[in-house]
Chimera marker file (.cmm) of the C-alpha trace (Angstrom):
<marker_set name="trace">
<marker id="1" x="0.000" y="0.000" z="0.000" r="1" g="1" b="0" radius="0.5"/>
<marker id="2" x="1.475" y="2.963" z="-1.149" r="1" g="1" b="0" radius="0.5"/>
<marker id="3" x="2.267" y="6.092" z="2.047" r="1" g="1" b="0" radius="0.5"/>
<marker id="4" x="2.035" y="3.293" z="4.766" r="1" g="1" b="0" radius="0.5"/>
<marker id="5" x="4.306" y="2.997" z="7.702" r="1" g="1" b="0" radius="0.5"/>
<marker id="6" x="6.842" y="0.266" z="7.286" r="1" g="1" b="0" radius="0.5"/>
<marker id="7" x="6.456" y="-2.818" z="8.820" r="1" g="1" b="0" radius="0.5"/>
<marker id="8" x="9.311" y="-3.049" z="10.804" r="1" g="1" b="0" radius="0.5"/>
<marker id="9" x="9.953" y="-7.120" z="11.426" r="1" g="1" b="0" radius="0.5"/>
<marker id="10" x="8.390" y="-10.611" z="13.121" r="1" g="1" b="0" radius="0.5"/>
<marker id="11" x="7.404" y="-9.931" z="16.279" r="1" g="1" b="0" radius="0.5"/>
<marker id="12" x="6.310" y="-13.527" z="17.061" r="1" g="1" b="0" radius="0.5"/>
<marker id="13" x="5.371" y="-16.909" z="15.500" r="1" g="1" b="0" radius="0.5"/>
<marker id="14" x="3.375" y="-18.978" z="17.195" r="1" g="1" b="0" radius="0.5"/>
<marker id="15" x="2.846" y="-22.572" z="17.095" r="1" g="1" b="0" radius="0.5"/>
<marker id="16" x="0.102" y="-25.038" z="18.369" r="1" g="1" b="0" radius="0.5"/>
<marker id="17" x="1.664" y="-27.884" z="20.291" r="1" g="1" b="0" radius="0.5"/>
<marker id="18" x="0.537" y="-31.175" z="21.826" r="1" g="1" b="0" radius="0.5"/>
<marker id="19" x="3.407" y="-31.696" z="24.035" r="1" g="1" b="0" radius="0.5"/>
<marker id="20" x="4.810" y="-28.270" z="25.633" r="1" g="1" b="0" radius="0.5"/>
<marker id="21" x="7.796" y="-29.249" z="27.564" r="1" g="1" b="0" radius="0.5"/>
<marker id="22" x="9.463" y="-31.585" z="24.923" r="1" g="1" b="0" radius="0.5"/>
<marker id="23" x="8.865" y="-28.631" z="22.251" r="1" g="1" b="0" radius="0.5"/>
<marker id="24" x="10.102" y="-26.506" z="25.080" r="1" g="1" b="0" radius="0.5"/>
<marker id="25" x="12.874" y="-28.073" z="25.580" r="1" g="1" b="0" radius="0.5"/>
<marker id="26" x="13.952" y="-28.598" z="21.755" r="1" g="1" b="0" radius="0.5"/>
<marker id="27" x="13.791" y="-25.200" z="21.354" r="1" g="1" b="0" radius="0.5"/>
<marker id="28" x="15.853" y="-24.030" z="23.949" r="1" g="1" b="0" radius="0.5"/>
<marker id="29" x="18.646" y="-27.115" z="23.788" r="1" g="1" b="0" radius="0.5"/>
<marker id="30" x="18.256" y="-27.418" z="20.169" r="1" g="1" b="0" radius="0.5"/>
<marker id="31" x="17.964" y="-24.453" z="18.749" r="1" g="1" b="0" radius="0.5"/>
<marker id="32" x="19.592" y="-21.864" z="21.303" r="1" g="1" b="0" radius="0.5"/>
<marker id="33" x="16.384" y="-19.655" z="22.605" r="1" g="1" b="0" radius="0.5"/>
<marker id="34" x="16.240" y="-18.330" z="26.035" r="1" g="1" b="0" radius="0.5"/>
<marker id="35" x="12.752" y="-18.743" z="28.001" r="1" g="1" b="0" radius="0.5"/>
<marker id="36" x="11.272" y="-15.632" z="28.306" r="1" g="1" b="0" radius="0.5"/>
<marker id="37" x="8.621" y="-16.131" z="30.280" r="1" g="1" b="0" radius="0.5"/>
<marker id="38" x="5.793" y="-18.803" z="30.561" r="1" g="1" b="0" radius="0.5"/>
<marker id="39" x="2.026" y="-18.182" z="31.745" r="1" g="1" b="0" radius="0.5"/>
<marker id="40" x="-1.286" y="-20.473" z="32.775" r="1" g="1" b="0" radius="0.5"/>
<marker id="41" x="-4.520" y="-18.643" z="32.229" r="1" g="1" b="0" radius="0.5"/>
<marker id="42" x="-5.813" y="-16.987" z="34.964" r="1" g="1" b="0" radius="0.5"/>
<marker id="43" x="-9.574" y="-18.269" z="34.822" r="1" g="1" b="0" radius="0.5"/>
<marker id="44" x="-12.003" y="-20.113" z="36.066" r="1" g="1" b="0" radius="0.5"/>
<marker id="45" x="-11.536" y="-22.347" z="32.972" r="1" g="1" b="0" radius="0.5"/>
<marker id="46" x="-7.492" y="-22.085" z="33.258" r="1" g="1" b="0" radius="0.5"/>
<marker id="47" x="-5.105" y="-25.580" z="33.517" r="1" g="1" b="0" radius="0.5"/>
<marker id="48" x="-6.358" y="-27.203" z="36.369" r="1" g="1" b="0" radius="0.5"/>
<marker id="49" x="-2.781" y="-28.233" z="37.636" r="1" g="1" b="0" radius="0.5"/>
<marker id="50" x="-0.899" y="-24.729" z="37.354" r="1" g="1" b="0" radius="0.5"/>
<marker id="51" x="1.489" y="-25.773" z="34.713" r="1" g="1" b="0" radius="0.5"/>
<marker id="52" x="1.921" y="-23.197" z="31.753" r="1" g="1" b="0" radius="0.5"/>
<marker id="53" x="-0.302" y="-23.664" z="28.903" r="1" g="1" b="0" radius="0.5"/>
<marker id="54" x="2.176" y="-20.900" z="26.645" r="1" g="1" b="0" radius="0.5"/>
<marker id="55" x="5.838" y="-20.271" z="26.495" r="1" g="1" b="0" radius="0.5"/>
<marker id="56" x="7.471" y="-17.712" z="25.525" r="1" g="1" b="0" radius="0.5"/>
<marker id="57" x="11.126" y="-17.599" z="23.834" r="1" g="1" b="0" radius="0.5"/>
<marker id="58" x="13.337" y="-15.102" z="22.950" r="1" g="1" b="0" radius="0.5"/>
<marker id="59" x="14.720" y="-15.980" z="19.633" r="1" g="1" b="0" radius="0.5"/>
<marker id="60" x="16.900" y="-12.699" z="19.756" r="1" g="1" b="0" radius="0.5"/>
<marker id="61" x="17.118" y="-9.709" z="21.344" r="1" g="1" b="0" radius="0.5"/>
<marker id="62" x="16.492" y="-6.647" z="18.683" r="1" g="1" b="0" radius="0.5"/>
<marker id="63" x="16.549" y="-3.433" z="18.935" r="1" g="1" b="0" radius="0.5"/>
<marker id="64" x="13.198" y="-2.588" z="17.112" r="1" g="1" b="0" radius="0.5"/>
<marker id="65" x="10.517" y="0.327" z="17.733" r="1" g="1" b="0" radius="0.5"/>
<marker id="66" x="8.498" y="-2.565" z="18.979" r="1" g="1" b="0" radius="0.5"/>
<marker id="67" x="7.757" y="-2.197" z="22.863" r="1" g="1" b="0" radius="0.5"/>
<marker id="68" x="9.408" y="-0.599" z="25.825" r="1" g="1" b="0" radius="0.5"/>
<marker id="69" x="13.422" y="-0.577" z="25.323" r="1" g="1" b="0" radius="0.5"/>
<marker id="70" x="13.032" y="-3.089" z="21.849" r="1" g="1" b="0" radius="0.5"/>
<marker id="71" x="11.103" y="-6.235" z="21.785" r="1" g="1" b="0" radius="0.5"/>
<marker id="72" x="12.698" y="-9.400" z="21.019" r="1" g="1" b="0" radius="0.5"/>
<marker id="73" x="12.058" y="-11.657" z="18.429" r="1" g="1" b="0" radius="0.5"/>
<marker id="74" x="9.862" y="-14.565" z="19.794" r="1" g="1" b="0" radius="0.5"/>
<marker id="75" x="8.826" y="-17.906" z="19.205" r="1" g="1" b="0" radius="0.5"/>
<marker id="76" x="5.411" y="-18.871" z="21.369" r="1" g="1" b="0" radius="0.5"/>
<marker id="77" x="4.733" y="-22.426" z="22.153" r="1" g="1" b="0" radius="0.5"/>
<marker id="78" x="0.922" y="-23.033" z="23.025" r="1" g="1" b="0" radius="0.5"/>
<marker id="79" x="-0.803" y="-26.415" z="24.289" r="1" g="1" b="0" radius="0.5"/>
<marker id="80" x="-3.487" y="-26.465" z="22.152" r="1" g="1" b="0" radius="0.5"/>
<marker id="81" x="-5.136" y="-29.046" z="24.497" r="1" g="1" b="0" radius="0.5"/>
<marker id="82" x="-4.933" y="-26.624" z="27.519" r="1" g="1" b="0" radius="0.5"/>
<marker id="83" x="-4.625" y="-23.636" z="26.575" r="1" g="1" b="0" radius="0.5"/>
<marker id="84" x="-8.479" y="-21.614" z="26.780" r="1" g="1" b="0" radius="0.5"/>
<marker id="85" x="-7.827" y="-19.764" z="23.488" r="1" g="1" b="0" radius="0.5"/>
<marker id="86" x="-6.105" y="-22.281" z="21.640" r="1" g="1" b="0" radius="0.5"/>
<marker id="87" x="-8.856" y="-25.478" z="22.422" r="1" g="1" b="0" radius="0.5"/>
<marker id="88" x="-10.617" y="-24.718" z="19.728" r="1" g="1" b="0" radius="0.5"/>
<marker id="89" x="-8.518" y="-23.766" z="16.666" r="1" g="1" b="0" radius="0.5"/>
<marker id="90" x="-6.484" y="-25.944" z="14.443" r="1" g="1" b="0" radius="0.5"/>
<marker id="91" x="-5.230" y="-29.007" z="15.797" r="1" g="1" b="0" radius="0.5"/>
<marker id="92" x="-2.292" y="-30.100" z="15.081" r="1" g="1" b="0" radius="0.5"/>
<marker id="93" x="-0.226" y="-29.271" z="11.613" r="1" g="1" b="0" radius="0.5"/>
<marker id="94" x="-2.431" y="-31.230" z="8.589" r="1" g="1" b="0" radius="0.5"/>
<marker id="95" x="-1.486" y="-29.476" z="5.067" r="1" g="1" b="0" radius="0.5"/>
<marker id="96" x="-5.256" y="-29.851" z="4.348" r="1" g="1" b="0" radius="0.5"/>
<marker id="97" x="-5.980" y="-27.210" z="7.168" r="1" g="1" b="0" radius="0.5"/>
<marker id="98" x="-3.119" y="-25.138" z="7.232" r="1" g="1" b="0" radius="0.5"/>
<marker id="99" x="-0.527" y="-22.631" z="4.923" r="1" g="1" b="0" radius="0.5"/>
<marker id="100" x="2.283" y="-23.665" z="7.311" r="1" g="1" b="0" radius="0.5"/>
<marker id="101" x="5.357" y="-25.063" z="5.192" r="1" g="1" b="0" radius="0.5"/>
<marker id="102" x="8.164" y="-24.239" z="7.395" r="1" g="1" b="0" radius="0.5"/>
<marker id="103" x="10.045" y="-21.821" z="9.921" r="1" g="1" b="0" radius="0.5"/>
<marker id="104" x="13.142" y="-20.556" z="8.700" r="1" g="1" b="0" radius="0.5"/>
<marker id="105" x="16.207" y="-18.950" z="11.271" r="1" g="1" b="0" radius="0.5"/>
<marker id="106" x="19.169" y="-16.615" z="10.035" r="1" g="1" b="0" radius="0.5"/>
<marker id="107" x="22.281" y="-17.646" z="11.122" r="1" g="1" b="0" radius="0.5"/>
<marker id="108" x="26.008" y="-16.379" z="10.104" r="1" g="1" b="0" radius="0.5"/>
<marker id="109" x="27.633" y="-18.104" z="7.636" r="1" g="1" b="0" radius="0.5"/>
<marker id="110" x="30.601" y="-18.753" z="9.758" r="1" g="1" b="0" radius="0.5"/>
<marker id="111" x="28.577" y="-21.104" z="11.880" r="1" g="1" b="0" radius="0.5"/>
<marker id="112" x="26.484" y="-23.251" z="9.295" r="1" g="1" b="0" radius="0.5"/>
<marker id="113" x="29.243" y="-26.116" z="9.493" r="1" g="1" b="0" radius="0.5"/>
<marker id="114" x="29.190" y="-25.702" z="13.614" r="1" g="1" b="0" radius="0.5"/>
<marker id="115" x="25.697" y="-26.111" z="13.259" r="1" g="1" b="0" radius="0.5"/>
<marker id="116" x="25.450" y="-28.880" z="10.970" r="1" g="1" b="0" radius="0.5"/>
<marker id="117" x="27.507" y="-31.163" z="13.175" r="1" g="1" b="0" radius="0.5"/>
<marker id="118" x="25.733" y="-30.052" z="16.493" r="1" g="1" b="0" radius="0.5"/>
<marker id="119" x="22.589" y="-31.176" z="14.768" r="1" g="1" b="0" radius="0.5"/>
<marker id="120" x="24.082" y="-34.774" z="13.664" r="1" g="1" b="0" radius="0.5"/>
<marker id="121" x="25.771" y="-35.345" z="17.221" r="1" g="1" b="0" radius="0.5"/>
<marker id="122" x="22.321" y="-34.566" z="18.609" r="1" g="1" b="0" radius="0.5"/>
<marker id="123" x="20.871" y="-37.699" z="16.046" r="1" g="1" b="0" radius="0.5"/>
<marker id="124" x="18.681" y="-35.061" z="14.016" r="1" g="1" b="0" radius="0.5"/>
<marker id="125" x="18.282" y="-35.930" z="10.986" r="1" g="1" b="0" radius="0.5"/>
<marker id="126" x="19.569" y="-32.864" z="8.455" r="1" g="1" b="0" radius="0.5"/>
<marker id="127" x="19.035" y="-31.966" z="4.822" r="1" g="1" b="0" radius="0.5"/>
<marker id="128" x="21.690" y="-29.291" z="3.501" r="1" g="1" b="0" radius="0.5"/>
<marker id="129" x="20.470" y="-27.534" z="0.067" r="1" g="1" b="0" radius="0.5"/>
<marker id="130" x="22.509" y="-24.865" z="-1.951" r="1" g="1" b="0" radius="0.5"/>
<marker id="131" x="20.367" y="-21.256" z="-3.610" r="1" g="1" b="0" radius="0.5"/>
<marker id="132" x="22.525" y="-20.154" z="-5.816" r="1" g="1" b="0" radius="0.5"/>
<marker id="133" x="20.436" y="-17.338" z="-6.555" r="1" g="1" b="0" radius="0.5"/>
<marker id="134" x="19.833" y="-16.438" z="-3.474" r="1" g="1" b="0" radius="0.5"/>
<marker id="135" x="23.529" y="-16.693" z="-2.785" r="1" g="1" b="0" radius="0.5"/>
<marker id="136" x="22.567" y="-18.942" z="0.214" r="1" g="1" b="0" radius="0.5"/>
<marker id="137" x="22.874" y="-22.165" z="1.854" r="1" g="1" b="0" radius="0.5"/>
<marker id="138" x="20.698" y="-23.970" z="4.557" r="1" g="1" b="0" radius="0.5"/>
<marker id="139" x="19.758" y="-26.904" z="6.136" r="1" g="1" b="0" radius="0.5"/>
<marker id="140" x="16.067" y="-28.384" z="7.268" r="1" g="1" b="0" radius="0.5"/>
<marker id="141" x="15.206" y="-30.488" z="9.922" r="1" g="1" b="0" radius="0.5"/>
<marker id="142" x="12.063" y="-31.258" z="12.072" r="1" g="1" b="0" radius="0.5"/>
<marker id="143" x="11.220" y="-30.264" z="15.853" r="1" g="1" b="0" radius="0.5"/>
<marker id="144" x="10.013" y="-32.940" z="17.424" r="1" g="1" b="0" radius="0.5"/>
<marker id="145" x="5.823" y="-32.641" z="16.523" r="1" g="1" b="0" radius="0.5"/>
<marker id="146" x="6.976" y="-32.800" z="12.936" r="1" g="1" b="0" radius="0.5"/>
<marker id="147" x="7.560" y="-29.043" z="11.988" r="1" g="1" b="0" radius="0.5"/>
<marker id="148" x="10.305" y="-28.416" z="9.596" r="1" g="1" b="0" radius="0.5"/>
<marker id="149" x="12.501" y="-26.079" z="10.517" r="1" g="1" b="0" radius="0.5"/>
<marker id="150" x="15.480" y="-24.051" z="8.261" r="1" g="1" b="0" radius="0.5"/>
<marker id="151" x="18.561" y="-22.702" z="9.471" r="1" g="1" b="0" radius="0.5"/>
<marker id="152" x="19.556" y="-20.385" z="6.716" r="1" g="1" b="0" radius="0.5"/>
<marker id="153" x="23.068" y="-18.487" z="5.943" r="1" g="1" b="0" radius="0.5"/>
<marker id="154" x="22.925" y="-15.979" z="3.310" r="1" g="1" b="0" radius="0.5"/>
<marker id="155" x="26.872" y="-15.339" z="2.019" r="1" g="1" b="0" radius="0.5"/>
<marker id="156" x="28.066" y="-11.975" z="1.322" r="1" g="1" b="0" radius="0.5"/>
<marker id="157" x="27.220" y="-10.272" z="-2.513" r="1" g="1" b="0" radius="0.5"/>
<marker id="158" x="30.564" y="-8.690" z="-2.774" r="1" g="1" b="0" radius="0.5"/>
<marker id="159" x="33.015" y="-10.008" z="-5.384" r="1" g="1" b="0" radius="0.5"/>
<link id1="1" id2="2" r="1" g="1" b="0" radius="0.2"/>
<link id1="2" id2="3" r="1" g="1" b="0" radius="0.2"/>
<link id1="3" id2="4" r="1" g="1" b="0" radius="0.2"/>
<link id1="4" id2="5" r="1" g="1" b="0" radius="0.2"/>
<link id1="5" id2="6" r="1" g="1" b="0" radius="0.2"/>
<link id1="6" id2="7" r="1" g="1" b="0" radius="0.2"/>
<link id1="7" id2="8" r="1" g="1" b="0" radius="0.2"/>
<link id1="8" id2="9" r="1" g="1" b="0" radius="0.2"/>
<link id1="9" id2="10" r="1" g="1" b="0" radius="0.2"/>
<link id1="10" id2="11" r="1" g="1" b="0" radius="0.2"/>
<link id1="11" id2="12" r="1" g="1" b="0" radius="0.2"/>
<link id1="12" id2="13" r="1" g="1" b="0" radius="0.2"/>
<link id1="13" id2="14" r="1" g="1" b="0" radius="0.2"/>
<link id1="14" id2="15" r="1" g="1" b="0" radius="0.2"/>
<link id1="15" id2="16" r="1" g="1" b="0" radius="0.2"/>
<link id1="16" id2="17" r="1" g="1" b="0" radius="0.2"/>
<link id1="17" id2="18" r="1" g="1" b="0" radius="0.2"/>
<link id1="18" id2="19" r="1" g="1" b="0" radius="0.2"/>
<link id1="19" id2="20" r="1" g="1" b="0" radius="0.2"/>
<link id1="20" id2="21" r="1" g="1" b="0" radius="0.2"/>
<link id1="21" id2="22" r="1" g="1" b="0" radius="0.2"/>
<link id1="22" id2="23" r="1" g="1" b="0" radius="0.2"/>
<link id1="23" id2="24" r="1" g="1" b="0" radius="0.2"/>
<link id1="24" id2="25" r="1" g="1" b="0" radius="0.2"/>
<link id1="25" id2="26" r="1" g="1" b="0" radius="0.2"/>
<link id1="26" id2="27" r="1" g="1" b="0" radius="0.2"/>
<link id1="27" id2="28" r="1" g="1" b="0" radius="0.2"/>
<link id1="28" id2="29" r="1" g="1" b="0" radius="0.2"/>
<link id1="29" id2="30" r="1" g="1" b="0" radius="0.2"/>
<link id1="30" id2="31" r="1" g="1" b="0" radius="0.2"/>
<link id1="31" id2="32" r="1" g="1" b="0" radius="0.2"/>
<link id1="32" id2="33" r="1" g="1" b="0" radius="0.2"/>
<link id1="33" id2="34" r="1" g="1" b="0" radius="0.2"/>
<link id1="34" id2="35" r="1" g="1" b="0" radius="0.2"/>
<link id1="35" id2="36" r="1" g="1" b="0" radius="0.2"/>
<link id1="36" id2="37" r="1" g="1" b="0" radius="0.2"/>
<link id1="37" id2="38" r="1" g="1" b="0" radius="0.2"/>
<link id1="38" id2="39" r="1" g="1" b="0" radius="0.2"/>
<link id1="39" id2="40" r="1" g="1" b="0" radius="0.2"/>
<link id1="40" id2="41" r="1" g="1" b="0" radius="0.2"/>
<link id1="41" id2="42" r="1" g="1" b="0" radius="0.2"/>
<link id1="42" id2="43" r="1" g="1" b="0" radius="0.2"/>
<link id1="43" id2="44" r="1" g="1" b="0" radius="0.2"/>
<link id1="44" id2="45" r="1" g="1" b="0" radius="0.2"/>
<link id1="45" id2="46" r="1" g="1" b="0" radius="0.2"/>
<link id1="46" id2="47" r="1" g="1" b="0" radius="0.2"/>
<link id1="47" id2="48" r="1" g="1" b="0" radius="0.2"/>
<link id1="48" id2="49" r="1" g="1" b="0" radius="0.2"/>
<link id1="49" id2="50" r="1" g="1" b="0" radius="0.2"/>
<link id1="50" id2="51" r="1" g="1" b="0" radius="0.2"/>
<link id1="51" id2="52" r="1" g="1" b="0" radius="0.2"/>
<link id1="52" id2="53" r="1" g="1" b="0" radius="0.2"/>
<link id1="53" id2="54" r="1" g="1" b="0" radius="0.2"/>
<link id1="54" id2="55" r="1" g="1" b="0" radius="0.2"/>
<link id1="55" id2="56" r="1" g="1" b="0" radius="0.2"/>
<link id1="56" id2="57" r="1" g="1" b="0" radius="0.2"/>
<link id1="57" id2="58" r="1" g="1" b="0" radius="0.2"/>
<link id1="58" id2="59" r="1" g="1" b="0" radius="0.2"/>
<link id1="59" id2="60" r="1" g="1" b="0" radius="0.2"/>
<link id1="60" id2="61" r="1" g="1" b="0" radius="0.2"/>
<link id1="61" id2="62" r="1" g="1" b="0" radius="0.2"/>
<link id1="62" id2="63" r="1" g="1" b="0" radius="0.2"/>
<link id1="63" id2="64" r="1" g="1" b="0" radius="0.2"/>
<link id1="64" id2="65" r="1" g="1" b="0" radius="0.2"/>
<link id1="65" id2="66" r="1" g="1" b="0" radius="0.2"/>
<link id1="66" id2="67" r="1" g="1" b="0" radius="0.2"/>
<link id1="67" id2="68" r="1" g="1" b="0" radius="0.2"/>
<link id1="68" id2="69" r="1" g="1" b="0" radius="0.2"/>
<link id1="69" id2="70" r="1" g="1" b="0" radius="0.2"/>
<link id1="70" id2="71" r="1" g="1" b="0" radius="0.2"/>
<link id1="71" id2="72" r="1" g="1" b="0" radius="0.2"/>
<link id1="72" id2="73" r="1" g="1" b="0" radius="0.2"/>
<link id1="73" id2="74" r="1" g="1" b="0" radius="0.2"/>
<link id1="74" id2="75" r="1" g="1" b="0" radius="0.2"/>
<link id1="75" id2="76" r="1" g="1" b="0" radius="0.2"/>
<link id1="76" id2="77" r="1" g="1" b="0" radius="0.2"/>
<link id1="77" id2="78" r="1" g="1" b="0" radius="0.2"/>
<link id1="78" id2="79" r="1" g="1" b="0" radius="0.2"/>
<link id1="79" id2="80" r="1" g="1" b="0" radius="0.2"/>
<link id1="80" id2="81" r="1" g="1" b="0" radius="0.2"/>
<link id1="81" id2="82" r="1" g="1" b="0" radius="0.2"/>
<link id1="82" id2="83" r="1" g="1" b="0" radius="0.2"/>
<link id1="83" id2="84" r="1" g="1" b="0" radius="0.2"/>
<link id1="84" id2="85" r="1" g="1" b="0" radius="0.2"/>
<link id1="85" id2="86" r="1" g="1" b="0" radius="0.2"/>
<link id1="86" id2="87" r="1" g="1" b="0" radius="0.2"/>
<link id1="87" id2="88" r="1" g="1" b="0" radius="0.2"/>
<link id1="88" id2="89" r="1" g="1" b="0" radius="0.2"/>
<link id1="89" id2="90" r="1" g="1" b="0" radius="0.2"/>
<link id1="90" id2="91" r="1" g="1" b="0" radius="0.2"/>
<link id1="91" id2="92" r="1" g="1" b="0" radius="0.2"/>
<link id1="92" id2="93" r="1" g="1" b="0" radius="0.2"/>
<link id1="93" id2="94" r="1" g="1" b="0" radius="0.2"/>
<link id1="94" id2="95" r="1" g="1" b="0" radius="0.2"/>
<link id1="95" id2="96" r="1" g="1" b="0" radius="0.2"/>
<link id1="96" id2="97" r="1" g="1" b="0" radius="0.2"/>
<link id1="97" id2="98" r="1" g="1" b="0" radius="0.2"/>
<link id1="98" id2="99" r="1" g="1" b="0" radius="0.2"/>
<link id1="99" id2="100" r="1" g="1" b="0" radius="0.2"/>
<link id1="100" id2="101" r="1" g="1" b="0" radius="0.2"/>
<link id1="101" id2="102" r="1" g="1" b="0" radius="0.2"/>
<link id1="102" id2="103" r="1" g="1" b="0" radius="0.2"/>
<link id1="103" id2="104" r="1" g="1" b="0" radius="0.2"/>
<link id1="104" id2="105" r="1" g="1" b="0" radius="0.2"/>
<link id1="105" id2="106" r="1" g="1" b="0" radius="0.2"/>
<link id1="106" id2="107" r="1" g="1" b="0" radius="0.2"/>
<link id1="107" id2="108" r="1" g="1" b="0" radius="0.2"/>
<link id1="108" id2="109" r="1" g="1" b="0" radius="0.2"/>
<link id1="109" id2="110" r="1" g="1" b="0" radius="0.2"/>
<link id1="110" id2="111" r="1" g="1" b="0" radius="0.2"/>
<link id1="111" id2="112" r="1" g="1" b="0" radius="0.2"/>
<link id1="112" id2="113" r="1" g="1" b="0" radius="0.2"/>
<link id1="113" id2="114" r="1" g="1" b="0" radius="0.2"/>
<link id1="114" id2="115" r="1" g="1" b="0" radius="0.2"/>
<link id1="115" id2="116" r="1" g="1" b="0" radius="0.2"/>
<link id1="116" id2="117" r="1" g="1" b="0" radius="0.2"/>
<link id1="117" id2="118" r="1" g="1" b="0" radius="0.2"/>
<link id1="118" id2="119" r="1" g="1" b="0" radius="0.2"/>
<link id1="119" id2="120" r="1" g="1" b="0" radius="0.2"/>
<link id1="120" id2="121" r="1" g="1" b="0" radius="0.2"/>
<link id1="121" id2="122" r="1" g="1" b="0" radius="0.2"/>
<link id1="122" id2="123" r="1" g="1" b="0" radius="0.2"/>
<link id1="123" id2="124" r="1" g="1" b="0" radius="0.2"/>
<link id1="124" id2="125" r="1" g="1" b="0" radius="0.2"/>
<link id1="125" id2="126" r="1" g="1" b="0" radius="0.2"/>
<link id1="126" id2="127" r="1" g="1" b="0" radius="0.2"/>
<link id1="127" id2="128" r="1" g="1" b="0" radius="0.2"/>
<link id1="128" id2="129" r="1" g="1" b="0" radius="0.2"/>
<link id1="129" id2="130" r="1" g="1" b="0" radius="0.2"/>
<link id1="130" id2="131" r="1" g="1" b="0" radius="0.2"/>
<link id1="131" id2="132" r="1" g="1" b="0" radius="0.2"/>
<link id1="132" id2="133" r="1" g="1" b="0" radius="0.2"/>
<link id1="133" id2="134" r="1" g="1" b="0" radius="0.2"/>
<link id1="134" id2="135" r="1" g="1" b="0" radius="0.2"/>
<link id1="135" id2="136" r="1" g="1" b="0" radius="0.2"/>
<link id1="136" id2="137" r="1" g="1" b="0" radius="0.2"/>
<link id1="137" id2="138" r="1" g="1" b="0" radius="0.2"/>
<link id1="138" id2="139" r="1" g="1" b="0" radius="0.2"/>
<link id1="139" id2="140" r="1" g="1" b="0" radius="0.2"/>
<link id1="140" id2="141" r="1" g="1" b="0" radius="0.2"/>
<link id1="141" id2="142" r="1" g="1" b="0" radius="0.2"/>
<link id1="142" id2="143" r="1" g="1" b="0" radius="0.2"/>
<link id1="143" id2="144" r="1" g="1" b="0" radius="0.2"/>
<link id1="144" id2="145" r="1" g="1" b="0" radius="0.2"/>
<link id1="145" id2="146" r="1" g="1" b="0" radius="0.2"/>
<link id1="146" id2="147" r="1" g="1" b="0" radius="0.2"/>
<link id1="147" id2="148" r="1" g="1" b="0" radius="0.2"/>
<link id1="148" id2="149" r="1" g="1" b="0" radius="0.2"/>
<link id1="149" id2="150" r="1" g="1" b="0" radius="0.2"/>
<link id1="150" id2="151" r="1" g="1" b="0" radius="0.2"/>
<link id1="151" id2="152" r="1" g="1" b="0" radius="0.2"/>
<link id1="152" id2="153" r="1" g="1" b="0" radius="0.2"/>
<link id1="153" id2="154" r="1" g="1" b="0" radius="0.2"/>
<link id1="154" id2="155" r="1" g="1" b="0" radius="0.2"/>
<link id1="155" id2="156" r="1" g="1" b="0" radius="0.2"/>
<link id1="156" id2="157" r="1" g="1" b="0" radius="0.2"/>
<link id1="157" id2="158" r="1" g="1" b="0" radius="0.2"/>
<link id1="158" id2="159" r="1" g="1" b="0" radius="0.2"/>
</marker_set>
């Protein structure tokens, strides 16, 4: 639309899980994010045994317009089965019901290799693929519910 504000980044991406502290831990072990903070609704319909029902991770800190002081880039995990908001929306990933091909991470090209091997010693399964016109490299994997996930490396366009 032409004369509107910028968007200026991803504040969030959210996914729907069935099983919150193995995609909570996968996250954080796996793939390097930092809890940043974890809630239970506060209702007369919330989790019956107090355990979160959302997660919060930080992704990475930016410095963006977004919020007091910047607002990180995060990643929210919700239990679709507990969670008040989430019971009754889309279960589950199913291509049939959903746009959702994959989640894709910058990283520095200095640390795709590092990467790579972490990924192998940890018995994840990785597929590397080369864009040449993208002047990029990455690798896919899944988290453990079956969401594929790219770590991406975009090398420098100087000659």
């Amino acid at each position: 639309m032409q004369n509107s504000p910028p968007i200026t980044g991803v504040s969030e991406v959210v996914l729907s899980v069935a099983n919150l502290p193995a995609m909570r831990d996968f996250y954080m072990r796996v793939m390097g994010f930092s809890l940043h903070s974890e809630l239970s609704m506060e209702a007369a319909v919330a989790d019956p045994d107090g355990e979160p029902t959302i997660t919060f991770l930080t992704i990475c800190e930016t410095d963006t317009p977004l919020g007091r002081g910047g607002h990180p880039q995060l990643l929210a995990l919700i239990d679709y089965r507990r969670h008040v908001h989430a019971k009754k929306r889309l279960v589950g990933h199913d291509v049939t019901q959903s746009t959702l091909n994959h989640l894709a991470f910058e990283i520095p090209p200095e640390s795709f290799d590092h990467h790579t091997k972490r990924l192998d010693e940890l018995g994840i399964d990785v597929s590397v693929s080369e864009f040449p016109t993208m002047n990029a490299r990455a690798m896919f994997f899944k988290d453990p519910e079956g969401n594929v996930l790219e770590l991406i490396c975009h090398h420098s366009m100087e000659p």
